[in-house]
Z-matrix of the N, CA and C atoms (Angstrom, degrees):
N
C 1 1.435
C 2 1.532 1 110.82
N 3 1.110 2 123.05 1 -36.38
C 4 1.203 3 125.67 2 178.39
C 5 1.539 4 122.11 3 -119.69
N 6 0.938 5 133.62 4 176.54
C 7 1.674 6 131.80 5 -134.33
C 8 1.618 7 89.92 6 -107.00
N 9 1.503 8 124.47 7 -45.45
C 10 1.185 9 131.14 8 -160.57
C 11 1.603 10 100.56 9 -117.65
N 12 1.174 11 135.62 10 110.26
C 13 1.516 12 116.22 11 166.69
C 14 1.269 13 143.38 12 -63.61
N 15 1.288 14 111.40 13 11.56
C 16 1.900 15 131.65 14 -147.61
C 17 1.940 16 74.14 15 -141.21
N 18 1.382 17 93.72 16 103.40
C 19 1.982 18 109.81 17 166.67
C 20 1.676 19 100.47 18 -59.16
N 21 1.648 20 114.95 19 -38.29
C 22 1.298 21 125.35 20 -160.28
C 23 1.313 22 112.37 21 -60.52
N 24 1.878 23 114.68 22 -17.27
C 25 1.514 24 96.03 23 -169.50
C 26 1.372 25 125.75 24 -106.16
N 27 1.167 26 121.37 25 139.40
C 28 1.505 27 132.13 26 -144.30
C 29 1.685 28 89.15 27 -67.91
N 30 1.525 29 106.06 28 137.88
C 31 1.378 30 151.93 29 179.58
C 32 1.440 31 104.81 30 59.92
N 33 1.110 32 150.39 31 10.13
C 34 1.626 33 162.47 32 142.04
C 35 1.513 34 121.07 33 -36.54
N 36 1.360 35 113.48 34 -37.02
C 37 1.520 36 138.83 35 -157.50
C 38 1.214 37 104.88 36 -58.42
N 39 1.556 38 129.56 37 -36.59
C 40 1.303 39 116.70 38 172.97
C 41 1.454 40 124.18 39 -110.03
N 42 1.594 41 106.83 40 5.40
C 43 1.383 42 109.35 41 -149.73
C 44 1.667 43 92.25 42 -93.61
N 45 1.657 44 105.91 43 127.64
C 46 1.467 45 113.80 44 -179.18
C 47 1.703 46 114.69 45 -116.48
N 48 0.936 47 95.14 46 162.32
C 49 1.848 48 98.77 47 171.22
C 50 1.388 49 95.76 48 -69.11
N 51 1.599 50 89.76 49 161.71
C 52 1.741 51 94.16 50 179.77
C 53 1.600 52 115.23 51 -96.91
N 54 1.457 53 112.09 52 -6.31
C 55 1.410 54 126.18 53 164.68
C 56 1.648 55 122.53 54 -162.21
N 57 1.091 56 114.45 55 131.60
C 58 1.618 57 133.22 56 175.97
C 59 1.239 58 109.13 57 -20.21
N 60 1.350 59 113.37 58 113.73
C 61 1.649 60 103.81 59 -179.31
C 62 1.707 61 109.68 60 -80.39
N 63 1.127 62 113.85 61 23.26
C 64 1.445 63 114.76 62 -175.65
C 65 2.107 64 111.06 63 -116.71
N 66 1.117 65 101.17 64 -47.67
C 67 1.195 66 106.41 65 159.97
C 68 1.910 67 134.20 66 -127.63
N 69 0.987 68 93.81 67 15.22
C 70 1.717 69 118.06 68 178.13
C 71 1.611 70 109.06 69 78.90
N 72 1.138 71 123.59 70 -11.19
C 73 1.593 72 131.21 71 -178.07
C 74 1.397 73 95.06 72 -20.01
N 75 1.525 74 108.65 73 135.10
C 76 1.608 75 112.64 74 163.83
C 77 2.040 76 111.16 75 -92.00
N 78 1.220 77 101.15 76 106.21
C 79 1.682 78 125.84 77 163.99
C 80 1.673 79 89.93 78 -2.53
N 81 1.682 80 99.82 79 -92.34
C 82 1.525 81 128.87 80 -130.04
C 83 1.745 82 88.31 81 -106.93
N 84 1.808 83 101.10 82 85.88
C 85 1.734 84 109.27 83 174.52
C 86 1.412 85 110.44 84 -47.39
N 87 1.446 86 102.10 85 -48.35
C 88 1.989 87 117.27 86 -174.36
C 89 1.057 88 105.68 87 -134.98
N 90 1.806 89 106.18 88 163.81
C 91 1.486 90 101.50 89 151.28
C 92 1.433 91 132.60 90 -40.08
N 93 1.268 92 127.05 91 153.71
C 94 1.316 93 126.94 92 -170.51
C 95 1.315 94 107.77 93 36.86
N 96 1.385 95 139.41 94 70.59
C 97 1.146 96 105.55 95 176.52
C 98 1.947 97 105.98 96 -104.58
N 99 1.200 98 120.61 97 29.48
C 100 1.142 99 114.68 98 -161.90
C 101 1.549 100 92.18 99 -144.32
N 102 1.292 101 128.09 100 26.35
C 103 0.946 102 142.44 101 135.51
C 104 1.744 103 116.15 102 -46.73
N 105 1.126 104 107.74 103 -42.64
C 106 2.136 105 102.42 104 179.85
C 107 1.370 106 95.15 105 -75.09
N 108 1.587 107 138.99 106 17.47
C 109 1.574 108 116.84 107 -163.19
C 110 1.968 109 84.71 108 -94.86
N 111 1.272 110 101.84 109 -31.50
C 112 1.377 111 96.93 110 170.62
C 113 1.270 112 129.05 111 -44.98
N 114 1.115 113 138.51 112 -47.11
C 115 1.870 114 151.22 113 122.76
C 116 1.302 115 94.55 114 16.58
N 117 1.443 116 104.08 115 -84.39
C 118 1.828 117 128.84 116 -153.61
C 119 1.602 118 94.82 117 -70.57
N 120 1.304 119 134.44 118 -34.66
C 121 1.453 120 128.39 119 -159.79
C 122 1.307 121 94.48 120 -87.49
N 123 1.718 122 136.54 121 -31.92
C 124 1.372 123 119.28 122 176.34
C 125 1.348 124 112.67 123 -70.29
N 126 1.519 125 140.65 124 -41.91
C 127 1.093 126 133.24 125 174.32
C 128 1.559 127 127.01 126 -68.98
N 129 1.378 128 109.28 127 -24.33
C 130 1.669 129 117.40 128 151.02
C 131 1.253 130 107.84 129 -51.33
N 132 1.324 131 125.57 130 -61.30
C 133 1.509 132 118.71 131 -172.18
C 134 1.255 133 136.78 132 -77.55
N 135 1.682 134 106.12 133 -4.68
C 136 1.663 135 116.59 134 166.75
C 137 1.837 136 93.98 135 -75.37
N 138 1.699 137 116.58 136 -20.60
C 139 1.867 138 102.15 137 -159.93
C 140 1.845 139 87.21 138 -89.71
N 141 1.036 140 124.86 139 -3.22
C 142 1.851 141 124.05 140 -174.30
C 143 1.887 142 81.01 141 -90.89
N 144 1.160 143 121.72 142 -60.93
C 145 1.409 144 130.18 143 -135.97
C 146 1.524 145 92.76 144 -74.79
N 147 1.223 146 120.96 145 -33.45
C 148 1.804 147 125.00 146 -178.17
C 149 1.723 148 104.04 147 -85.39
N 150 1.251 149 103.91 148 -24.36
C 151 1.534 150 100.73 149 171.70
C 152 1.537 151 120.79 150 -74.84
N 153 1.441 152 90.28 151 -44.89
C 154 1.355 153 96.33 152 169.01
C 155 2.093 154 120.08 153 -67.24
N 156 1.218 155 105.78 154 -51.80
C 157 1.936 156 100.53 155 153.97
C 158 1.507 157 111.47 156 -30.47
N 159 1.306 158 108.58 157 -62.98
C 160 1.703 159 97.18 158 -153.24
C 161 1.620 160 97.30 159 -99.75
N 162 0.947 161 138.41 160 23.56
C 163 1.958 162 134.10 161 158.11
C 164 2.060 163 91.81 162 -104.49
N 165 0.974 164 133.22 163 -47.04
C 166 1.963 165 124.51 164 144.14
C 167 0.772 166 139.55 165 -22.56
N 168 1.832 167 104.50 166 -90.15
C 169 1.114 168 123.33 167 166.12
C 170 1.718 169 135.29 168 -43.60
N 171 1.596 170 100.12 169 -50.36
C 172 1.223 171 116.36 170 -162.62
C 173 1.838 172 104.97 171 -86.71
N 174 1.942 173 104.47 172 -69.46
C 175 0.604 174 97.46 173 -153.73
C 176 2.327 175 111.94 174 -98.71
N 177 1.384 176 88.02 175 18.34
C 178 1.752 177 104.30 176 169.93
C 179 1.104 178 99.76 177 -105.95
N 180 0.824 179 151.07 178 -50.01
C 181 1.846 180 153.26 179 -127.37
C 182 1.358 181 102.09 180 48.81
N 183 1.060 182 129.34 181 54.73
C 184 1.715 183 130.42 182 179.98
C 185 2.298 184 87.32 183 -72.24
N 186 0.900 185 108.89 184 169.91
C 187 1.557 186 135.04 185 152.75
C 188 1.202 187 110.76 186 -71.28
N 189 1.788 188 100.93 187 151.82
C 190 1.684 189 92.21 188 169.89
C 191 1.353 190 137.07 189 -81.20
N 192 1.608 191 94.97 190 -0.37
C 193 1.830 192 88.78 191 -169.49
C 194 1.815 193 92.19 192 -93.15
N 195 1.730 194 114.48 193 0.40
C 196 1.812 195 105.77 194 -176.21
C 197 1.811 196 92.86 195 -95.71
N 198 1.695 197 111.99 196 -31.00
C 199 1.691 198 83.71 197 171.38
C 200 1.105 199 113.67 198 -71.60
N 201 1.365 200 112.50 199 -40.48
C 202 1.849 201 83.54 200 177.88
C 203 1.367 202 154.72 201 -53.48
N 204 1.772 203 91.24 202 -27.72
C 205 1.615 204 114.61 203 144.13
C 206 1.433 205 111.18 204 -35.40
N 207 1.342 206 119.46 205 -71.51
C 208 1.424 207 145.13 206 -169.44
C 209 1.384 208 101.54 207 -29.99
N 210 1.648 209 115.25 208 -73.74
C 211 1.525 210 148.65 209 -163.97
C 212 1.838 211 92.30 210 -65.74
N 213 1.300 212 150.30 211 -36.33
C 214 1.259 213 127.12 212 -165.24
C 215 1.771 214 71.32 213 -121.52
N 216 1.147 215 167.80 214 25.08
C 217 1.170 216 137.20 215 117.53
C 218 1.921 217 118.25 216 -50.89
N 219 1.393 218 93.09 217 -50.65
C 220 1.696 219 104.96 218 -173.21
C 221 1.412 220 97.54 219 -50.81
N 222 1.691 221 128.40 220 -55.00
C 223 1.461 222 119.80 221 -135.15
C 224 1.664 223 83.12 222 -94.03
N 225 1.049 224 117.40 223 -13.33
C 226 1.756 225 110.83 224 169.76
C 227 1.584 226 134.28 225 -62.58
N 228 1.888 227 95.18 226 -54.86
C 229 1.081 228 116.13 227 123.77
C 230 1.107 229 140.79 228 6.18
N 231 1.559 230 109.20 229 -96.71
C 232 1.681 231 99.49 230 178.70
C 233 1.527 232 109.78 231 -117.86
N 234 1.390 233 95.82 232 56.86
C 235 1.453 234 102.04 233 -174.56
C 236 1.949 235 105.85 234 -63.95
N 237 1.561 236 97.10 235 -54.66
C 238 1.919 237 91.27 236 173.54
C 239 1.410 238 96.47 237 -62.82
N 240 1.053 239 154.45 238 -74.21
C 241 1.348 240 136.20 239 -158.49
C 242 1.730 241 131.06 240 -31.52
N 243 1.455 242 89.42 241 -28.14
C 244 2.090 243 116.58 242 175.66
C 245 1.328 244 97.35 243 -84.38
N 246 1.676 245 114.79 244 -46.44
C 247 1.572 246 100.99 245 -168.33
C 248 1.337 247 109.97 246 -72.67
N 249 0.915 248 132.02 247 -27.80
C 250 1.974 249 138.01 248 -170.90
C 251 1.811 250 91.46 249 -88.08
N 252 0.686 251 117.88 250 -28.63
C 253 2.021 252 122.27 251 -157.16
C 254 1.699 253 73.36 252 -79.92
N 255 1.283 254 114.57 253 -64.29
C 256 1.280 255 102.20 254 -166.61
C 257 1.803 256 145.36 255 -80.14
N 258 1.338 257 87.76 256 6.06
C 259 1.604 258 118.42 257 -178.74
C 260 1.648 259 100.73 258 -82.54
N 261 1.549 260 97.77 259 -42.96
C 262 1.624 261 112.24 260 -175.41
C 263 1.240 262 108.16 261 -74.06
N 264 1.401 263 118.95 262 -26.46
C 265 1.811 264 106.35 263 177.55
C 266 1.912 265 106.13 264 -85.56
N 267 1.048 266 86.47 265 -28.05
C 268 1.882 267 101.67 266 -176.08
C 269 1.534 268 100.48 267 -57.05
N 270 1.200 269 119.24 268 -66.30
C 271 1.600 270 124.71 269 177.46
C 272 1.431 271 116.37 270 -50.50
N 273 1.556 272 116.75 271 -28.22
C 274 1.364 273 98.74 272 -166.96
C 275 1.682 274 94.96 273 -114.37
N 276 1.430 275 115.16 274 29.96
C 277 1.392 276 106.56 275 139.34
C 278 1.457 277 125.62 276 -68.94
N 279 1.297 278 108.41 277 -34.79
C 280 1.608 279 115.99 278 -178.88
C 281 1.145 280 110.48 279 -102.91
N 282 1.171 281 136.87 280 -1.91
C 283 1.598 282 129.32 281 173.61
C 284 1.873 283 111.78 282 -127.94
N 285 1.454 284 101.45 283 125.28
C 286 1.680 285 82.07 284 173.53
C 287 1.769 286 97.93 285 -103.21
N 288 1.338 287 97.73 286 -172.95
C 289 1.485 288 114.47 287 179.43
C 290 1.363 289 119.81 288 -82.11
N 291 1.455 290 138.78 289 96.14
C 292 1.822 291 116.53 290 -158.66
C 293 1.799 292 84.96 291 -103.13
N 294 0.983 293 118.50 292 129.83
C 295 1.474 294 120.00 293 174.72
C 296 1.391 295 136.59 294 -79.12
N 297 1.866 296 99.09 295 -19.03
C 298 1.255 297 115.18 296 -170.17
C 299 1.585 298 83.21 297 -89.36
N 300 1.517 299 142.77 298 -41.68
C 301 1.210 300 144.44 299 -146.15
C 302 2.061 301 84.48 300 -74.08
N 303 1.165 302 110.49 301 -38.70
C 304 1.555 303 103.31 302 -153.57
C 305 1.847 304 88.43 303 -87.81
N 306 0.915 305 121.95 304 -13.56
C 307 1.504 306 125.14 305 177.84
C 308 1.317 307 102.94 306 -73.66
N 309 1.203 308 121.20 307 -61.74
C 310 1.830 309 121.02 308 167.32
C 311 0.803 310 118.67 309 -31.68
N 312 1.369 311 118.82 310 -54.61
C 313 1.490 312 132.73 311 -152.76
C 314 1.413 313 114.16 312 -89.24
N 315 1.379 314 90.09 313 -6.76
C 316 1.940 315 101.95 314 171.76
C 317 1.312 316 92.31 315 -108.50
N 318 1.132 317 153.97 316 -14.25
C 319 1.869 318 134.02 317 -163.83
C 320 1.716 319 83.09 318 -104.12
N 321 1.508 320 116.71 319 -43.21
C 322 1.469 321 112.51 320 -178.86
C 323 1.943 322 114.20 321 -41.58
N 324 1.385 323 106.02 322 -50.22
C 325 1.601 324 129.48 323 -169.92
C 326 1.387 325 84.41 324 -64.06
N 327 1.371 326 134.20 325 -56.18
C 328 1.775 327 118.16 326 -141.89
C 329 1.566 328 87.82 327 -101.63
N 330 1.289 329 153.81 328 -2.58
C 331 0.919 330 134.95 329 -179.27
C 332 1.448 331 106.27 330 -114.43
């Protein structure tokens, strides 16, 4: 789906193929269309940000002013990991996976 597989490497982070090398699906339906991943990336990042509370909070006995350290280290952290995590749940509201379609579409390519 994406050009680089490593979120980590600097200026890569958003850059995607323009279609599925498995069944040709086009990525980007519309402009902006990955604008709603923002939606999906805040509620991804409350499930990093509570994980990160309670492995601190819960299960260190850290203080609250070191989880909170903790909690904007994590979401800093894996901030590309939320942004791609959440592009991928965003897209596959509107697209499912047809298997037989990507099976074709591979015997079509090699033959």
């Amino acid at each position: 789906m994406y050009v680089s597989k490593n979120p980590y490497k600097p200026g890569h982070l958003f850059k995607m193929n323009e279609r599925c090398s498995h069944c040709s699906t086009k990525y980007k339906i519309e402009p902006s269309f990955f604008y709603g991943a923002m939606y999906v990336s805040y509620g991804v990042g409350i499930v990093f940000a509570g994980a990160a509370f309670a492995i601190a909070r819960l299960l260190i006995g850290a203080s609250l002013i070191q989880t909170f350290i903790a909690i904007v280290c994590t979401m800093v952290f894996f901030m590309p990991v939320i942004i791609r995590l959440s592009r991928n749940i965003w897209i596959n509201f509107f697209f499912t996976y047809d298997a037989q379609a990507s099976k074709s579409t591979l015997e079509n390519a090699s033959s």
